[in-house]
PyMOL commands that place a pseudoatom at each C-alpha (Angstrom):
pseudoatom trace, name=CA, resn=UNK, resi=1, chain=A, elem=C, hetatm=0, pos=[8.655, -9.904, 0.089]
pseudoatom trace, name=CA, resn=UNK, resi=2, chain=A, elem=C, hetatm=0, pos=[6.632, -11.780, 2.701]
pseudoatom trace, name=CA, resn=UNK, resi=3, chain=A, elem=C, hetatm=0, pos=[4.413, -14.077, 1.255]
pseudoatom trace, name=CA, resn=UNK, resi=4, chain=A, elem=C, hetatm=0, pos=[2.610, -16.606, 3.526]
pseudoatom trace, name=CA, resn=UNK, resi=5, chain=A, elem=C, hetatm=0, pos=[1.477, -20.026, 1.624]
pseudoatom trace, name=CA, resn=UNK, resi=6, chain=A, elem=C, hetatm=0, pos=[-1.854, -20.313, 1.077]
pseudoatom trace, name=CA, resn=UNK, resi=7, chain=A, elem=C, hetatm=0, pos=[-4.334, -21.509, 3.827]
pseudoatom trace, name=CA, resn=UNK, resi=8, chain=A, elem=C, hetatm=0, pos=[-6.925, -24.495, 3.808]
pseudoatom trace, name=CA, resn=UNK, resi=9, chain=A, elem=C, hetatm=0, pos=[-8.582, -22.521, 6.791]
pseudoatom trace, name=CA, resn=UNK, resi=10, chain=A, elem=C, hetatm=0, pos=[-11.295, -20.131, 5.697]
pseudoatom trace, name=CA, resn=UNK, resi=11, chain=A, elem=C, hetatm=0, pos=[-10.244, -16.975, 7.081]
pseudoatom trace, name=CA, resn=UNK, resi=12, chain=A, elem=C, hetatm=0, pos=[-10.671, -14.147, 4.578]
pseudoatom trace, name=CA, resn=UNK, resi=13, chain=A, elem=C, hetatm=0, pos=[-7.163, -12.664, 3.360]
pseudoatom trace, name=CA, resn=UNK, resi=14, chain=A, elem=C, hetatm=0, pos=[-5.856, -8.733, 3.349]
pseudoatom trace, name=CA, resn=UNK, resi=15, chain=A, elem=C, hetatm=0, pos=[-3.407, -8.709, 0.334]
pseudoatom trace, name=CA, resn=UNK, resi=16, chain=A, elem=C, hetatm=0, pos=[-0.760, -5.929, 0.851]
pseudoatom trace, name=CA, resn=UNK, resi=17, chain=A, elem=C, hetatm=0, pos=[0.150, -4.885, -2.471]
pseudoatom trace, name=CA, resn=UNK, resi=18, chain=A, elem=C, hetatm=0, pos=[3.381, -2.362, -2.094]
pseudoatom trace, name=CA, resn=UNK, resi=19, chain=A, elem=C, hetatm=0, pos=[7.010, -1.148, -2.155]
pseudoatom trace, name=CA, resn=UNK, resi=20, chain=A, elem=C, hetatm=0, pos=[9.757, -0.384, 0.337]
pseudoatom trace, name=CA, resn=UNK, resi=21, chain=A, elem=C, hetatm=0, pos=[7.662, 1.267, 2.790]
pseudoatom trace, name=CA, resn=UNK, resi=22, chain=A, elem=C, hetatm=0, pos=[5.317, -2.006, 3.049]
pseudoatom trace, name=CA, resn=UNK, resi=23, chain=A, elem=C, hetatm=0, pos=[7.960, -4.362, 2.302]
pseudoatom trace, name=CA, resn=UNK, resi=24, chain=A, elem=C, hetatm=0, pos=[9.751, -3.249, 5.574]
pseudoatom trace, name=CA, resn=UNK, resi=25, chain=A, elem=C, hetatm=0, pos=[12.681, -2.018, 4.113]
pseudoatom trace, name=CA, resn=UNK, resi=26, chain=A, elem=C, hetatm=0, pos=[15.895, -1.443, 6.578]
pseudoatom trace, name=CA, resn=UNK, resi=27, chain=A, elem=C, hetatm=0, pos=[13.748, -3.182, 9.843]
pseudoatom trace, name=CA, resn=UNK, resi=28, chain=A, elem=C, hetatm=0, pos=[13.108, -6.904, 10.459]
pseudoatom trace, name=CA, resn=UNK, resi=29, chain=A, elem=C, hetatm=0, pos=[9.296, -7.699, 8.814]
pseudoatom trace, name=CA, resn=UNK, resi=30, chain=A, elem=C, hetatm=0, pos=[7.779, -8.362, 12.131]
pseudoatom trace, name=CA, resn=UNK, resi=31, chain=A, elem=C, hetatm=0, pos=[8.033, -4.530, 12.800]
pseudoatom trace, name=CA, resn=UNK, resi=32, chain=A, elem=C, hetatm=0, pos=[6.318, -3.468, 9.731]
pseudoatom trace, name=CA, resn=UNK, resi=33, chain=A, elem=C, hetatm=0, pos=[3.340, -1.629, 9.818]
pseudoatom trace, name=CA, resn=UNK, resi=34, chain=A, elem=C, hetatm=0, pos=[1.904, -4.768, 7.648]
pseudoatom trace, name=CA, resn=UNK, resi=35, chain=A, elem=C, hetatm=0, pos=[2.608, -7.085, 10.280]
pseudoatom trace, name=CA, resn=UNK, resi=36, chain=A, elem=C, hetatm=0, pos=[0.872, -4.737, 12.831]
pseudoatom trace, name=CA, resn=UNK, resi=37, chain=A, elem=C, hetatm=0, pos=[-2.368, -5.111, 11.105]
pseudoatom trace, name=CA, resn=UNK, resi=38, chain=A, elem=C, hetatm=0, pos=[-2.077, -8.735, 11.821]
pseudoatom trace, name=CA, resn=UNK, resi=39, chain=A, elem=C, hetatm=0, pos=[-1.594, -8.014, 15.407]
pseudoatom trace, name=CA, resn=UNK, resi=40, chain=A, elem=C, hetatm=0, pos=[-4.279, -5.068, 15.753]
pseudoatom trace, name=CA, resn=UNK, resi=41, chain=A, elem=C, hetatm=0, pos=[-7.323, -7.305, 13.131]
pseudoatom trace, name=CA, resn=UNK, resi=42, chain=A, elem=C, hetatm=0, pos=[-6.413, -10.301, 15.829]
pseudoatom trace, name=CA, resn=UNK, resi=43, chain=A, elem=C, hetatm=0, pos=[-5.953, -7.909, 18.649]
pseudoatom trace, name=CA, resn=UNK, resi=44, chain=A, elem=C, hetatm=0, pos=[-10.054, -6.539, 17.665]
pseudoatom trace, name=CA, resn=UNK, resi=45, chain=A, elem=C, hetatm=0, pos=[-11.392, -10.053, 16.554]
pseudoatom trace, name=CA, resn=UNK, resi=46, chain=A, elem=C, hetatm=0, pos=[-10.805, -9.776, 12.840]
pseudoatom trace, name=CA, resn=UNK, resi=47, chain=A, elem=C, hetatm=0, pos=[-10.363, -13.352, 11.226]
pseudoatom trace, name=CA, resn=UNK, resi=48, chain=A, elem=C, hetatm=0, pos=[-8.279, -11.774, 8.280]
pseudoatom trace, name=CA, resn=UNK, resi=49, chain=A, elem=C, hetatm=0, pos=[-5.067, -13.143, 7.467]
pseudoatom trace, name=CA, resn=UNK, resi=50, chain=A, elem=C, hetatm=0, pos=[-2.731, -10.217, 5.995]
pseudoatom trace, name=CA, resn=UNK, resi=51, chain=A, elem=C, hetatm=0, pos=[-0.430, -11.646, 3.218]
pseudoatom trace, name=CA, resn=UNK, resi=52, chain=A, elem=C, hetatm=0, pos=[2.564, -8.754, 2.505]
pseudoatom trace, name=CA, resn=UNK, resi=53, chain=A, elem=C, hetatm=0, pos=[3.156, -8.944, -1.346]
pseudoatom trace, name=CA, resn=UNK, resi=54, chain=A, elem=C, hetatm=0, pos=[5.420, -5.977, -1.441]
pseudoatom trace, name=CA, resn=UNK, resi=55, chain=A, elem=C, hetatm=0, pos=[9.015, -5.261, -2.685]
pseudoatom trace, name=CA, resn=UNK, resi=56, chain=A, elem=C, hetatm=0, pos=[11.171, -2.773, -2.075]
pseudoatom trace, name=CA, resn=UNK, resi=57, chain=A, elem=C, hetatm=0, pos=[11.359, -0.920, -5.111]
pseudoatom trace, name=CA, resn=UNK, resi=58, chain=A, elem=C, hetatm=0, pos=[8.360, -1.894, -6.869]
pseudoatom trace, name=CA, resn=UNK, resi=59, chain=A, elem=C, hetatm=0, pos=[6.625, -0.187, -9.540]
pseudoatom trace, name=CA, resn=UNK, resi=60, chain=A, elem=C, hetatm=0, pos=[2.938, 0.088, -10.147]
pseudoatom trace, name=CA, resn=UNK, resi=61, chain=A, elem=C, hetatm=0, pos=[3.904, -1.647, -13.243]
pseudoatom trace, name=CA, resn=UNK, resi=62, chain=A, elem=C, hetatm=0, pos=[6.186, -4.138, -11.557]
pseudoatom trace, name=CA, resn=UNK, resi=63, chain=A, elem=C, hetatm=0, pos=[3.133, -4.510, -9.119]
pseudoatom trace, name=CA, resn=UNK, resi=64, chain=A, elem=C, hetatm=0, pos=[0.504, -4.748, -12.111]
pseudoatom trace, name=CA, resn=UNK, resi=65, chain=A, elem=C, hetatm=0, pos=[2.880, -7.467, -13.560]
pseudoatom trace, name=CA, resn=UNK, resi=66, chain=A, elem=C, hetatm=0, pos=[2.344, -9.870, -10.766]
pseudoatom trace, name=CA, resn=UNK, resi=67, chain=A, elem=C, hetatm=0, pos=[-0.851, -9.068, -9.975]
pseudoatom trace, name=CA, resn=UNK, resi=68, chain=A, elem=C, hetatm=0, pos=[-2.762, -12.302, -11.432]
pseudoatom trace, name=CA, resn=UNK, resi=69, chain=A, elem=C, hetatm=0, pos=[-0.432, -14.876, -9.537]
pseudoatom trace, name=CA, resn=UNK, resi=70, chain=A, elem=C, hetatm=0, pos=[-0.953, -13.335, -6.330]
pseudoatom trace, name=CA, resn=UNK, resi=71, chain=A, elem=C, hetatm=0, pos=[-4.813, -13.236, -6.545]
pseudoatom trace, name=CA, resn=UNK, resi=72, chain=A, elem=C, hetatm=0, pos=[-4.670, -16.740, -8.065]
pseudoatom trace, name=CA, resn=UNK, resi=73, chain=A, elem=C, hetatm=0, pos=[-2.753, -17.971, -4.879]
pseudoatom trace, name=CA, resn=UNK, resi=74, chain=A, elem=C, hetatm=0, pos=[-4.243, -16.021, -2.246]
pseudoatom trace, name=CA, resn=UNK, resi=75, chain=A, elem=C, hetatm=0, pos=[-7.980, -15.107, -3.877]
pseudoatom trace, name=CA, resn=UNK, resi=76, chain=A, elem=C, hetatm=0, pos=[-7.878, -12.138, -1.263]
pseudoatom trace, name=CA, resn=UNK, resi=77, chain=A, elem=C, hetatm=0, pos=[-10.960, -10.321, 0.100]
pseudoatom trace, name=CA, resn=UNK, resi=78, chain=A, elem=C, hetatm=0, pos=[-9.370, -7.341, 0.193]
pseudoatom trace, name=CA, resn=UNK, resi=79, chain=A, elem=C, hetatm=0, pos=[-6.297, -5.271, -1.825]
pseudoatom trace, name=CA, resn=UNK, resi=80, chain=A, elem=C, hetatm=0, pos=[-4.267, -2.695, -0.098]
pseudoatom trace, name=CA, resn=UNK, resi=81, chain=A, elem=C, hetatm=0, pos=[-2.705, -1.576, -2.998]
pseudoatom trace, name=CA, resn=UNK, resi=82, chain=A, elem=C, hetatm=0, pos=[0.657, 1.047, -1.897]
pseudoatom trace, name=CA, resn=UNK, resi=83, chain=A, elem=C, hetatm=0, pos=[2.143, 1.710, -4.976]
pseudoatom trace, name=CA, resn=UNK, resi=84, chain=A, elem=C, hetatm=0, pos=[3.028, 4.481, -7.540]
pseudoatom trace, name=CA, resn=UNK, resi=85, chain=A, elem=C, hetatm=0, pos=[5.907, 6.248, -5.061]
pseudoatom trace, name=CA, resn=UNK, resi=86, chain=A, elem=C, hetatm=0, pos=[8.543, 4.780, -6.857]
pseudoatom trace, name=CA, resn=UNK, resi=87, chain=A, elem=C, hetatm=0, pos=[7.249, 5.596, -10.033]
pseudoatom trace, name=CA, resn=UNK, resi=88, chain=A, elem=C, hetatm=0, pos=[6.517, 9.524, -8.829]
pseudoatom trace, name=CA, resn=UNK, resi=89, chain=A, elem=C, hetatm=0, pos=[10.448, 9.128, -7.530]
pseudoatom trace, name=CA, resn=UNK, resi=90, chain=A, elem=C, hetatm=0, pos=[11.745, 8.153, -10.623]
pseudoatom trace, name=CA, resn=UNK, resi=91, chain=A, elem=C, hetatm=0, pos=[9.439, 11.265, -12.536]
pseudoatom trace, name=CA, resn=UNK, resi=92, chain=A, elem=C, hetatm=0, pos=[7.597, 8.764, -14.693]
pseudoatom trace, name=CA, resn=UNK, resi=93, chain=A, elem=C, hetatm=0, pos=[4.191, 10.209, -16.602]
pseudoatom trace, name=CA, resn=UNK, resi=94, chain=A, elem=C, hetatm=0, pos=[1.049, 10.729, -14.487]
pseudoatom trace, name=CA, resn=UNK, resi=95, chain=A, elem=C, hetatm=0, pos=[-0.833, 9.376, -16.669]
pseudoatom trace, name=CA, resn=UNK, resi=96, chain=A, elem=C, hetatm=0, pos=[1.151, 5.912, -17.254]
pseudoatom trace, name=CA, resn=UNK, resi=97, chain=A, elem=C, hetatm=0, pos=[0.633, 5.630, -13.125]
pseudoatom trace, name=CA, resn=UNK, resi=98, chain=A, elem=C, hetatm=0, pos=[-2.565, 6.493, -13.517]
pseudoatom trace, name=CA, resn=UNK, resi=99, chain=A, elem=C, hetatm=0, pos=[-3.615, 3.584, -15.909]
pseudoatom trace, name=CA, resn=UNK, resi=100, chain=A, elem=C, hetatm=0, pos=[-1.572, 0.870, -13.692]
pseudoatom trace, name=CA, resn=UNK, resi=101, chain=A, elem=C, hetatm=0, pos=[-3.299, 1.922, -10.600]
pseudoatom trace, name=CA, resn=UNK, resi=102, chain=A, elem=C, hetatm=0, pos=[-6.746, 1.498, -11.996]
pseudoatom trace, name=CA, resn=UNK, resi=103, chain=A, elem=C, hetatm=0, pos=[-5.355, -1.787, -13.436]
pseudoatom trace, name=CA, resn=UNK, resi=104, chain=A, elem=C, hetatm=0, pos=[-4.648, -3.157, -10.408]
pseudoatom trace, name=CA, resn=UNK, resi=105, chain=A, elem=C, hetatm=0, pos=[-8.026, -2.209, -8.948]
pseudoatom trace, name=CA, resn=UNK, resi=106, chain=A, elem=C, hetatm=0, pos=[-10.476, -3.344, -12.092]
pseudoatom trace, name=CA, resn=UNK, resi=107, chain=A, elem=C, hetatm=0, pos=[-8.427, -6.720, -12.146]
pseudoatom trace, name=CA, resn=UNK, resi=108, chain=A, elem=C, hetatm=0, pos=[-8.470, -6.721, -8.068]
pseudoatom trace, name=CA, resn=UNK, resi=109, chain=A, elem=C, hetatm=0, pos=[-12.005, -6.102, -8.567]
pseudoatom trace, name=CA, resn=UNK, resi=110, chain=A, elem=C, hetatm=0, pos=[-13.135, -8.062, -11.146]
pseudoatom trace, name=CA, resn=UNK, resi=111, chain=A, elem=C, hetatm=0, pos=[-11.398, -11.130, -8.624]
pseudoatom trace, name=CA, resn=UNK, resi=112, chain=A, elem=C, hetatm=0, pos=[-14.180, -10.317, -6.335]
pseudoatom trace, name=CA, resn=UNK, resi=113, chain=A, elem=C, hetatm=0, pos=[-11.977, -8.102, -3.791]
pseudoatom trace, name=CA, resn=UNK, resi=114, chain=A, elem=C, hetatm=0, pos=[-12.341, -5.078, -2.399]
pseudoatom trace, name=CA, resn=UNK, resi=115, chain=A, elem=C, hetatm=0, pos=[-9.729, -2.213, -3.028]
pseudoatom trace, name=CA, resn=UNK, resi=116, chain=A, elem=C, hetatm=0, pos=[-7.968, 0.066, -0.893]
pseudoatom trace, name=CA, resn=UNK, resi=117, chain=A, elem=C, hetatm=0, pos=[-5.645, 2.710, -2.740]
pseudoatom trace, name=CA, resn=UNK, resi=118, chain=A, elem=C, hetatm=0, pos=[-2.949, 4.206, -0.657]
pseudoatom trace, name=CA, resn=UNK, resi=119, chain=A, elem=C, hetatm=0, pos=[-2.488, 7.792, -1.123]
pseudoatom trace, name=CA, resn=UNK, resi=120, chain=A, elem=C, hetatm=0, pos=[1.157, 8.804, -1.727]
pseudoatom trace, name=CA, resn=UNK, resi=121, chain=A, elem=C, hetatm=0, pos=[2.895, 12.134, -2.032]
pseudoatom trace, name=CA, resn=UNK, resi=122, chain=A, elem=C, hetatm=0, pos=[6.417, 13.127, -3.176]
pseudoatom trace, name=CA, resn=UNK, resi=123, chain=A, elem=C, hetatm=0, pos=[9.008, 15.394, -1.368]
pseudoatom trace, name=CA, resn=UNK, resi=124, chain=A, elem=C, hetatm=0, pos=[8.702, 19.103, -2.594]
pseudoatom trace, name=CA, resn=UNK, resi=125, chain=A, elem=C, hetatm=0, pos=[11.993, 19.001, -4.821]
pseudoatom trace, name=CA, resn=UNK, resi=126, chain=A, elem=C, hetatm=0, pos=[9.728, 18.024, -7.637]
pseudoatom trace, name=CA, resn=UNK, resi=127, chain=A, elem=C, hetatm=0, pos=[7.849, 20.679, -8.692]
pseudoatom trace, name=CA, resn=UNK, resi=128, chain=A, elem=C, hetatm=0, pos=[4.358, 21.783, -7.873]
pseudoatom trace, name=CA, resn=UNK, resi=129, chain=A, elem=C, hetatm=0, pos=[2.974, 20.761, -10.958]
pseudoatom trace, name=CA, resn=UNK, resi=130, chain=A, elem=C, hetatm=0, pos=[4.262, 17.308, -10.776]
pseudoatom trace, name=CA, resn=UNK, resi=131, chain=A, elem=C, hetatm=0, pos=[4.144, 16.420, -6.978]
pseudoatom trace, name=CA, resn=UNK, resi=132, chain=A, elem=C, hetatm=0, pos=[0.561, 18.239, -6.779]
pseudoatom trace, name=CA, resn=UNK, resi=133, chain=A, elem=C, hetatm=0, pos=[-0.770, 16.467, -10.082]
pseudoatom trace, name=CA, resn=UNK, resi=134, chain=A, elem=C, hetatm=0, pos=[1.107, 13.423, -8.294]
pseudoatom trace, name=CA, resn=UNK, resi=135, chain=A, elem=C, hetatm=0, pos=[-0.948, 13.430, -5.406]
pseudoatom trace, name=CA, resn=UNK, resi=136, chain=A, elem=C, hetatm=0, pos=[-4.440, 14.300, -7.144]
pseudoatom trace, name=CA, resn=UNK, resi=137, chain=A, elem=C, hetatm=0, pos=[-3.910, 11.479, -9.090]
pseudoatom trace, name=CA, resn=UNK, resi=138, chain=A, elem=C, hetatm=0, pos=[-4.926, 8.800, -6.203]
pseudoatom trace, name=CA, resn=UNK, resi=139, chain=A, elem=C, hetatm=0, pos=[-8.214, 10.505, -5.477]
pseudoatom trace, name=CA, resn=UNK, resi=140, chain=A, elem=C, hetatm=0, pos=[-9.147, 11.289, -9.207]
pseudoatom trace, name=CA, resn=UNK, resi=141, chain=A, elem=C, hetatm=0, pos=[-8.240, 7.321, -9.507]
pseudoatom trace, name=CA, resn=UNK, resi=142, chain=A, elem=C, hetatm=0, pos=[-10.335, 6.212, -6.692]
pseudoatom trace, name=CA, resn=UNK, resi=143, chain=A, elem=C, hetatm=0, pos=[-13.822, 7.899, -7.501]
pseudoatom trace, name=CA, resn=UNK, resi=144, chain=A, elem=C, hetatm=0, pos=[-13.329, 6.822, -10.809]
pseudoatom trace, name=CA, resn=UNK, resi=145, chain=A, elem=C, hetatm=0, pos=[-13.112, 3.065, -10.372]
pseudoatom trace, name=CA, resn=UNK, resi=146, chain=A, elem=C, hetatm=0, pos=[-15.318, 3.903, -7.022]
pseudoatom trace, name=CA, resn=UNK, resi=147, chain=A, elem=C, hetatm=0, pos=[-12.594, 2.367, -4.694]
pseudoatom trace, name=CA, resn=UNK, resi=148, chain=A, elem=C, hetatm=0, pos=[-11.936, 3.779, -0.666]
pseudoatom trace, name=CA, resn=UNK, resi=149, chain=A, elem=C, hetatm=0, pos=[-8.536, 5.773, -1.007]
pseudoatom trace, name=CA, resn=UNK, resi=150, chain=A, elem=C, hetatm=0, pos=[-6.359, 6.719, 2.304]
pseudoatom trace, name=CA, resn=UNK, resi=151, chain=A, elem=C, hetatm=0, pos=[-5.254, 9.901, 3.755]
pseudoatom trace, name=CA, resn=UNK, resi=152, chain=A, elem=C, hetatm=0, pos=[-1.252, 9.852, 2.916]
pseudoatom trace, name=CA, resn=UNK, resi=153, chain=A, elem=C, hetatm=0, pos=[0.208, 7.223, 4.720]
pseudoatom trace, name=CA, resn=UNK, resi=154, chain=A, elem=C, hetatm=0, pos=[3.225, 9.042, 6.209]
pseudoatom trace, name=CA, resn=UNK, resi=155, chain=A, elem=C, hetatm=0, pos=[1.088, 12.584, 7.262]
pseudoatom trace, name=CA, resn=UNK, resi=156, chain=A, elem=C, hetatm=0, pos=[2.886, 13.441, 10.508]
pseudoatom trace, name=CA, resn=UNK, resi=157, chain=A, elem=C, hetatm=0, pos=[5.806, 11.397, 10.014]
pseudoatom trace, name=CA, resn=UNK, resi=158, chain=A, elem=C, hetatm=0, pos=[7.617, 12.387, 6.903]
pseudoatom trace, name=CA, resn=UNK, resi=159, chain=A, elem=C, hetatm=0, pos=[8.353, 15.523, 8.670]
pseudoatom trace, name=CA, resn=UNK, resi=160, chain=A, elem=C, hetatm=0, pos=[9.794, 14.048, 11.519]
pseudoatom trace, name=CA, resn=UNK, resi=161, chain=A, elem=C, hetatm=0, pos=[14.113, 13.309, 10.783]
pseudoatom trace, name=CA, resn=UNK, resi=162, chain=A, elem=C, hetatm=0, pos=[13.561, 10.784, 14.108]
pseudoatom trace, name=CA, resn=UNK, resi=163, chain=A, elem=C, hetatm=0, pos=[10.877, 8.913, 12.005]
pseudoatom trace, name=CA, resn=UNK, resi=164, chain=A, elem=C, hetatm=0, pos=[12.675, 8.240, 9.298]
pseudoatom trace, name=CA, resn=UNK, resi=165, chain=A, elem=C, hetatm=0, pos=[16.272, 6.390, 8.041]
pseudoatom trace, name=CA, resn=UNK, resi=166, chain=A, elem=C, hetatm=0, pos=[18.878, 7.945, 7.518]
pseudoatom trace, name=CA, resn=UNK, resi=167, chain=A, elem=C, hetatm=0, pos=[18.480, 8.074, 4.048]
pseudoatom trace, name=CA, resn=UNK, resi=168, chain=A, elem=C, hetatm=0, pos=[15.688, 10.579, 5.107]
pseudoatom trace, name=CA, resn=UNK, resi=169, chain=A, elem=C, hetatm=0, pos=[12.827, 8.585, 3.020]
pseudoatom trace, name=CA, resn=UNK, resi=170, chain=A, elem=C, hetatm=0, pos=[11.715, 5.460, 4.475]
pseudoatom trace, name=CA, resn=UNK, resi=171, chain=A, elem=C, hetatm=0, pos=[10.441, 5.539, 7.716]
pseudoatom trace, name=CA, resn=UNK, resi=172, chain=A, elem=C, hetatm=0, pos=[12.204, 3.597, 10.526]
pseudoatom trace, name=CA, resn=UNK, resi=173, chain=A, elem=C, hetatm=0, pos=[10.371, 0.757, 12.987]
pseudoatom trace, name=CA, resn=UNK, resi=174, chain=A, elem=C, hetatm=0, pos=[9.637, 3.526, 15.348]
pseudoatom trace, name=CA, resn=UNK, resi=175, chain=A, elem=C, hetatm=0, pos=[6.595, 5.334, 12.788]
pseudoatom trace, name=CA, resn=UNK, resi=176, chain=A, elem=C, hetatm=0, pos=[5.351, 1.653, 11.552]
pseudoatom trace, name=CA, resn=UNK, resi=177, chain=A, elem=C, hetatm=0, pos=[2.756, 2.201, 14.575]
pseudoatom trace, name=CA, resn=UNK, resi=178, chain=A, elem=C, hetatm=0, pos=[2.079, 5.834, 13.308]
pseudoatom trace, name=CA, resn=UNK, resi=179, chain=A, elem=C, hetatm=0, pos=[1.567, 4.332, 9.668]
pseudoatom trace, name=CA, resn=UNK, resi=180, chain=A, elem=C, hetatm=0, pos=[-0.883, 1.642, 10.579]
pseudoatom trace, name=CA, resn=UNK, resi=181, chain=A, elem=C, hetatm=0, pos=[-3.136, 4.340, 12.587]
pseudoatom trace, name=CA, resn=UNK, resi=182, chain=A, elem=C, hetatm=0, pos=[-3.498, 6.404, 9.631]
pseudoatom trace, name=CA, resn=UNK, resi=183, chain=A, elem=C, hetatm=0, pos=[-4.303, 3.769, 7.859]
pseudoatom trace, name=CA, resn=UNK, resi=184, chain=A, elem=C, hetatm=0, pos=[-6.550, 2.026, 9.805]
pseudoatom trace, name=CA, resn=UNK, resi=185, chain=A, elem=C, hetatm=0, pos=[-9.305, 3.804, 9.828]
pseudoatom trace, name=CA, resn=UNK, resi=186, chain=A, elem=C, hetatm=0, pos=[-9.417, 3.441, 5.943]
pseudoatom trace, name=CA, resn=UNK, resi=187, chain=A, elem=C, hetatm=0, pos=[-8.915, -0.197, 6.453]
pseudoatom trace, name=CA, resn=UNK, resi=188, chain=A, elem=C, hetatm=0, pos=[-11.319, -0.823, 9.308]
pseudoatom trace, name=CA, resn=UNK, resi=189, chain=A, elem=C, hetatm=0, pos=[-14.153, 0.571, 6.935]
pseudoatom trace, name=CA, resn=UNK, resi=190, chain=A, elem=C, hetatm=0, pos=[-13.933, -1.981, 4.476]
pseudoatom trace, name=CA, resn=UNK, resi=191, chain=A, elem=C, hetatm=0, pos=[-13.575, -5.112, 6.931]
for i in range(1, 191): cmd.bond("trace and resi %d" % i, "trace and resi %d" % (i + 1))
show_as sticks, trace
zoom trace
C-alpha cells in the first residue's frame, strides 16, 4: 500500500480504495494504473492528488475496516472504491459484499466525498448464477446509494494472456494504461 502523508497544500485528494489490481501487485507502483491518474489529472490540469490505499488481497470487509482512518487522514474529495474481487474469488455471499460496498460508499459519503464504484467480474469457472449475480451486484449497488459505477475495469484485457501475469489474473504493467482509459472516463465525470 501506497499511502502519501497528508498535505498542508489545498489540492483536493482522489482516494484509491482497492486490492491487488490497484495496489500494483507483481510491477513497481510507479507503473500502476493509480499512479497514471496522477500523471494524466496533472498531464490535463487537474489539481487532485491521488492517494493509493489499496492492498493486495483486500476484502471489501478488510477495506470497510479501515475505511474511517483513511478518510480521517486524507478527508478525500473523491473515493474510487475497487473492491469485492477478492471476496467474489474466495465465493463469499452476494449479499455480505453487497452490504460492505454500500458501507464504504454511505460512510465515504456521509465524509462529504464523492464515490466511484469499480465494476468487477469473475472468470467463468464460477457458475452463471454466481459470477452473473456477482457482477449485477455493482450496478444494483450503485443506483441504490445513487453513486457513478464503471464499466469493468479489465474489459479488453482479461482476455488478452500478453496482458496479464503469469498467474493469468492480474494484469501486468503493460494493460495499467488500458485500465486507466476505461476508467477514466468514469473518473473524469466526477472531477
Amino acid at each position: 500500500m501506497l499511502l502519501t502523508p497528508p498535505s498542508l497544500a489545498t489540492e483536493p485528494v482522489i482516494l484509491v480504495l482497492g486490492d491487488s489490481l490497484s495496489a500494483a501487485y507483481g510491477m513497481d507502483i510507479d507503473q500502476s494504473w493509480v499512479a497514471r491518474l496522477q500523471s494524466r489529472l496533472k498531464a490535463e490540469g487537474y489539481p487532485h492528488r491521488v492517494v493509493n490505499a489499496s492492498l493486495s488481497g483486500e476484502t471489501t470487509s478488510g477495506g470497510l475496516a479501515r475505511l474511517g482512518t483513511v478518510l480521517k487522514t486524507y478527508d478525500p474529495a473523491m473515493v474510487i472504491v475497487e473492491l469485492g474481487a477478492n471476496d467474489g474469488l474466495r465465493g463469499l455471499p452476494l449479499e455480505e459484499i453487497r452490504k460492505n460496498l454500500a458501507r464504504i460508499i454511505e460512510t465515504s459519503k456521509q465524509k462529504g466525498a464523492r464515490v466511484l464504484l469499480v465494476t468487477m467480474r469473475l472468470p467463468p469457472n464460477y457458475g452463471s448464477p454466481y459470477a452473473d449475480g456477482f457482477h449485477a451486484l455493482f450496478q444494483k449497488v450503485a443506483a441504490a446509494l445513487n453513486v457513478k459505477n464503471t464499466p469493468f475495469m479489465l474489459e479488453g484485457i482479461a482476455e488478452q494472456w500478453e496482458l496479464l501475469q503469469p498467474d493469468g489474473i492480474h494484469p501486468n504493467a503493460e494493460a495499467q494504461s488500458a485500465i486507466l482509459d476505461n476508467l477514466w472516463p468514469s473518473i473524469k465525470s466526477l472531477l
